[in-house]
C-alpha positions in Angstrom: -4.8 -14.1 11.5 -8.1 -13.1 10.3 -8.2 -16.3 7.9 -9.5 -18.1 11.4 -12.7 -16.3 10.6 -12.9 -19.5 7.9 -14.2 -21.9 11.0 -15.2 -18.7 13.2 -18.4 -19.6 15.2 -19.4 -16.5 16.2 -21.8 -16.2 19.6 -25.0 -13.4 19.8 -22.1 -11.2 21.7 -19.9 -10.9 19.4 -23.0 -10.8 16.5 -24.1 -7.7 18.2 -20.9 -5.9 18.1 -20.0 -6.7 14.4 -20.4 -4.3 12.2 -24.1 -4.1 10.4 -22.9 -2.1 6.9 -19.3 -2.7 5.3 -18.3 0.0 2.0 -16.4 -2.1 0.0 -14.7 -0.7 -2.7 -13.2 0.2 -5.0 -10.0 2.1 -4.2 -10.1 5.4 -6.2 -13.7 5.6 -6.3 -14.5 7.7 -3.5 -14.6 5.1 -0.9 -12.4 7.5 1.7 -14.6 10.6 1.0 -17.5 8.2 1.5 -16.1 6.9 4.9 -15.6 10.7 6.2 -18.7 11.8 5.6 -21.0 9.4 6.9 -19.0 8.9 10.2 -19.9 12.5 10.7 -23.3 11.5 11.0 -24.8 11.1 14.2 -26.5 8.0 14.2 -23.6 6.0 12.6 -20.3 5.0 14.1 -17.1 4.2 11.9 -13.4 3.2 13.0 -10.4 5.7 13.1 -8.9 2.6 10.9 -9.7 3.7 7.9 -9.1 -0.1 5.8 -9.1 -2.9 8.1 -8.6 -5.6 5.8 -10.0 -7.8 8.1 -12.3 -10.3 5.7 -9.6 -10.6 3.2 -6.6 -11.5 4.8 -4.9 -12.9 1.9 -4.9 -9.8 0.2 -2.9 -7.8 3.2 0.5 -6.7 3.0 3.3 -8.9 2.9 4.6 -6.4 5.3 4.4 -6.2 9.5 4.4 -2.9 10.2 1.2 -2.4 11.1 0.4 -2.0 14.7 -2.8 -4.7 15.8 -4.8 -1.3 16.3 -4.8 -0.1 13.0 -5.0 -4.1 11.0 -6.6 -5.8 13.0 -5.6 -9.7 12.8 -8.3 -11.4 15.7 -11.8 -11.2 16.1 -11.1 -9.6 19.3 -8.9 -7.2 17.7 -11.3 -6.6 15.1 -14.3 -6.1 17.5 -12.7 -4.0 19.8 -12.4 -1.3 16.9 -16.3 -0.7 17.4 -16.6 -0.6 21.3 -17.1 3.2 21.5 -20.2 2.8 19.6 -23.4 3.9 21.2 -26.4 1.3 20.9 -28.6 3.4 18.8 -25.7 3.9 16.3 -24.6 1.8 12.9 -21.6 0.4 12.9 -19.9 0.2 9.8 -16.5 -0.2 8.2 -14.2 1.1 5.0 -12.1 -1.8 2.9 -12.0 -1.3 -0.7 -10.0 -4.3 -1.0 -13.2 -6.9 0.2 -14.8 -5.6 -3.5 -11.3 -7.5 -5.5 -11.3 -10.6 -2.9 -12.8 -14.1 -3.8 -13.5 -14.9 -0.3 -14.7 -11.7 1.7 -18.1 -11.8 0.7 -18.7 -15.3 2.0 -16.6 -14.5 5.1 -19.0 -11.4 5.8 -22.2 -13.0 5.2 -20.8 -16.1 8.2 -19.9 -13.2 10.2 -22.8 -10.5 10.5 -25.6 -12.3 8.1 -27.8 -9.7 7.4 -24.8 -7.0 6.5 -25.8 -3.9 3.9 -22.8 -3.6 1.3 -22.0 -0.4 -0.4 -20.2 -0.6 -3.6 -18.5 2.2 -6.0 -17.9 1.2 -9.6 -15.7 3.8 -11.9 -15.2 3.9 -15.7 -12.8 1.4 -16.3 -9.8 3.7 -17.9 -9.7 6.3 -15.6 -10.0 4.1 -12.8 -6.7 2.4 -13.4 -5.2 5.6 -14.3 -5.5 6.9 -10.4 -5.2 3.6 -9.1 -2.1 3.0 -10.8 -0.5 6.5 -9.4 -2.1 4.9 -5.8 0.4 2.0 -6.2 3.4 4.0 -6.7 2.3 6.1 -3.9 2.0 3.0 -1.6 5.6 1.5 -2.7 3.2 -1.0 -4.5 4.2 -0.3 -8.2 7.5 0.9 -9.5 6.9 1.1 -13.0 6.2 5.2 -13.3 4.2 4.9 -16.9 1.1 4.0 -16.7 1.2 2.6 -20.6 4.2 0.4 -19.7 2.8 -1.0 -16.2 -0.5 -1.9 -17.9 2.1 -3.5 -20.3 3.5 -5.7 -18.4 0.6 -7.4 -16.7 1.0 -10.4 -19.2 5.0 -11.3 -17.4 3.4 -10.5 -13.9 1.2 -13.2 -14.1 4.1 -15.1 -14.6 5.8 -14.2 -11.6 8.2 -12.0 -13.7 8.9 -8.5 -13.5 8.0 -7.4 -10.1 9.1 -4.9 -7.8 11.2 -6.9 -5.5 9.9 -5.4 -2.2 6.2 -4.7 -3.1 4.1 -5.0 -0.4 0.9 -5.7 -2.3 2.0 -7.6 -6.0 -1.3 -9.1 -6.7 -2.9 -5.5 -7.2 -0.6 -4.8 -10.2 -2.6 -7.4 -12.0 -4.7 -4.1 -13.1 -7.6 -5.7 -15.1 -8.6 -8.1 -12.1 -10.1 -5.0 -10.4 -12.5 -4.6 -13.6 -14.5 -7.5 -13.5 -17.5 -5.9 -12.4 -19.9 -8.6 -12.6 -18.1 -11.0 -11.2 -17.8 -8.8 -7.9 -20.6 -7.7 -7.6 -22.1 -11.3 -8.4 -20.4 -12.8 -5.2 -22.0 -10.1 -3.1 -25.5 -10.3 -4.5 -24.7 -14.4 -3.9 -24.8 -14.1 -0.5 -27.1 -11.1 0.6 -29.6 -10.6 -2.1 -29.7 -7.9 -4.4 -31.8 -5.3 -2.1 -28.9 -5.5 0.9 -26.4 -4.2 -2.0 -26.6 -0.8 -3.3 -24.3 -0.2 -6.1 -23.4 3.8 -6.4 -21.3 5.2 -9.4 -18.6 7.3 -9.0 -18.9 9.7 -11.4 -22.5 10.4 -9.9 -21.3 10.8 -6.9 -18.7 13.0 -7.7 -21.3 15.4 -9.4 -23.6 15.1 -6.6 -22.0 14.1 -3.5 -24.8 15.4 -1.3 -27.4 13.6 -3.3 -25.6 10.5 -3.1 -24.6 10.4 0.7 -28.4 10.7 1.4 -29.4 8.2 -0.5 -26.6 6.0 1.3 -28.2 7.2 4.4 -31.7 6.3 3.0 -30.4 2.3 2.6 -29.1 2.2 5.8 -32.3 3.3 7.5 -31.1 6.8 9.0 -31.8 9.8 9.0 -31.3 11.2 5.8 -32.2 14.9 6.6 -28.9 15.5 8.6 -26.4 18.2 7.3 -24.1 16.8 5.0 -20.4 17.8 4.7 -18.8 17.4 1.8 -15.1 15.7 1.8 -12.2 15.8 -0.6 -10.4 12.8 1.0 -7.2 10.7 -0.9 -6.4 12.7 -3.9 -4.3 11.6 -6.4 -1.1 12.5 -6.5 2.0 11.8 -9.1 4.7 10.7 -7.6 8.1 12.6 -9.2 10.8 10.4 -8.1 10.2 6.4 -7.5 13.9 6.1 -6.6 13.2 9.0 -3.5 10.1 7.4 -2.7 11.9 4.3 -2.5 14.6 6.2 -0.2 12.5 7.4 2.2 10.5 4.1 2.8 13.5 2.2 3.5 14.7 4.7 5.9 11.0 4.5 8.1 11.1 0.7 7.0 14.4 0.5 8.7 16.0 -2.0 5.1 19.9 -2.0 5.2 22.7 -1.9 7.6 22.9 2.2 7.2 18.6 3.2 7.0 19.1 0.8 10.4 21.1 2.8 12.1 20.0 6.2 10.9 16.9 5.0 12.3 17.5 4.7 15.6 18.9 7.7 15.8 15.7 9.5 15.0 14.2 7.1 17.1 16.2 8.2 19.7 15.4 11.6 19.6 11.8 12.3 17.9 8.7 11.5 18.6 6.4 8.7 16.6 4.1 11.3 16.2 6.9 14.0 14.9 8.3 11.5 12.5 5.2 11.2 10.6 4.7 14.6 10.4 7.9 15.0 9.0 7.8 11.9 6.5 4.4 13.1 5.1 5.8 16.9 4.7 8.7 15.4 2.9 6.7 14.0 0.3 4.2 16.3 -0.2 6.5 19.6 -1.0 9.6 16.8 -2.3 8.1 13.6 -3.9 4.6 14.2 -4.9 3.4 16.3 -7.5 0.4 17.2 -9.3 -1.5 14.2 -11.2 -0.3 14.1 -14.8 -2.8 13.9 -17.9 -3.4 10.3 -19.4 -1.7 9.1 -22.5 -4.4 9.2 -24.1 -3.8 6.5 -27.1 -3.3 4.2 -24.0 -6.9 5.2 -22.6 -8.4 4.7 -25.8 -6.7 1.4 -26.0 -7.7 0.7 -22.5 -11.6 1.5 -23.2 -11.8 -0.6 -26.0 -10.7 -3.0 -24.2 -13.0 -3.0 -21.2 -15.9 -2.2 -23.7 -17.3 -5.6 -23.1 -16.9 -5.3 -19.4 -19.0 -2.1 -19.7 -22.0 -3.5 -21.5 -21.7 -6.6 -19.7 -22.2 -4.5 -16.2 -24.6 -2.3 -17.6 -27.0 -4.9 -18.7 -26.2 -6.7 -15.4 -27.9 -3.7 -13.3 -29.9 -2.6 -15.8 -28.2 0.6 -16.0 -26.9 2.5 -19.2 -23.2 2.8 -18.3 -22.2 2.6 -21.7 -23.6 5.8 -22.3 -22.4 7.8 -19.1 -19.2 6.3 -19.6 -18.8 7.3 -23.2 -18.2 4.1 -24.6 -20.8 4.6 -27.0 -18.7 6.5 -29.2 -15.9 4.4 -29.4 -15.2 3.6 -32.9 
């Protein structure tokens, strides 16, 4: 498992081949159009795995369905993801998750010491709004209001009320993934403030060009290169949990009847077909458009973070209270 990383000595070989810039989250924040777009570029080299969740291992999936190829668990494993880049090439890699773990600073800063991390931070409300519709997407939240699964965060700390197969229960502990300063403290810890740059999402999303270039800027590339923008990982509702539900224990194989059902497709499809057909099926039968926020339970949820908001602000020295609008809460 990656958690061998802990007492990893890691020889000038296996230094050169690690990865020299790591995006780090947050989910929802643009981190996959981020990804797509600068692995177009010429002079940097990213992974077909997408999330590799390498340097925080205790934040995987309960779940082993994963083939080694696309979550990596040995350095090996992990290494081999970047042979097929050139040597005048970056290398870089995509886990939103290393922003939310304790440990995956630390573990990056043993591993490739002079790593550049890239960061995206969201307004607190609307951030948990998508991410929450992400979980129930991902079979990782059950709970289909968003009011009432914020609500319940108090009992889940507890151990109580949580889906029972979940493959990922820590996430629904929603305001863990706002503690800005805390995260980003743990990164500036261990590589300095100028090998982190910290990009907002709402300016990105205005300016995605803009932004990409000055990505391209702090990793020392050229910067004049076309730049094609990417929608990637939109949000989506999902319109029945109990569906959703269905159709992952069929591909998940859980029960004596999705078991055998299972093999049958197996029997006659392709791996490649049965994806194809799984993500059709809920795209035009399970997933809908996003819906609107409640918003008494955004307003509730701003005035809650406000403190969180001027607390990062004044941490970067940036006036996030204003471009987030929290300066006319009441």
């Amino acid at each position: 498992m990656a958690a061998s990383a802990e007492t990893q000595v890691f020889s000038s070989d296996k230094l050169q081949r690690m990865p020299e810039f790591f995006v780090v989250g947050h989910h929802k924040c643009g981190t996959s159009a981020l990804y797509e777009m600068l692995r177009r570029h010429p002079q940097i080299f990213m992974p077909e795995v997408k999330e590799t969740w390498y340097f925080s291992p205790e934040l995987r999936s309960v779940e082993k369905r994963k083939r080694p190829a696309e979550r990596p668990e040995t350095l090996e494993q992990y290494l081999a993801l970047f042979d097929a880049a050139r040597p005048d090439q970056r290398r870089g890699e995509n886990s939103p998750a290393y922003l939310l773990s304790h440990d995956a600073a630390r573990r990056i800063r043993e591993a490739q010491p002079h790593a550049r991390i890239i960061a995206i931070l969201r307004e607190p409300a609307s951030f948990l709004h998508s991410f929450h519709m992400q979980c129930m997407r991902n079979h990782v939240e059950t709970e289909r209001d968003f009011g009432a699964a914020i609500a319940l965060e108090p009992e889940r700390r507890e151990g109580r009320r949580l889906p029972p197969h979940s493959p990922r229960p820590h996430e629904l502990l929603y305001s863990n993934h706002v503690r800005y300063v805390e995260q980003l403290r743990r990164y500036h810890e261990q590589f300095g403030a100028e090998r982190v740059l910290v990009l907002i999402y709402e300016e990105f999303r205005a300016d995605n060009e803009g932004t990409v270039r000055e990505v391209l800027r702090f990793l020392d590339v050229d910067d004049s290169q076309p730049v094609e923008q990417v929608e990637a990982n939109p949000s989506y509702n999902v319109r029945s949990p109990r569906l959703n539900e269905a159709l992952r224990s069929l591909y998940m194989g859980r029960g004596p009847a999705s078991r055998a059902l299972k093999r049958a497709i197996n029997a006659t499809t392709s791996r490649t077909v049965r994806r194809r057909t799984l993500a059709l099926a809920r795209r035009r039968v399970v997933y809908g458009e996003p819906p609107r926020a409640d918003e008494a339970v955004m307003l509730d949820l701003r005035r809650r973070f406000r403190g969180e908001v001027e607390a990062i602000s004044e941490y970067l020295g940036r006036d996030l209270v204003s471009l987030w609008g929290y300066d006319e809460l009441d």
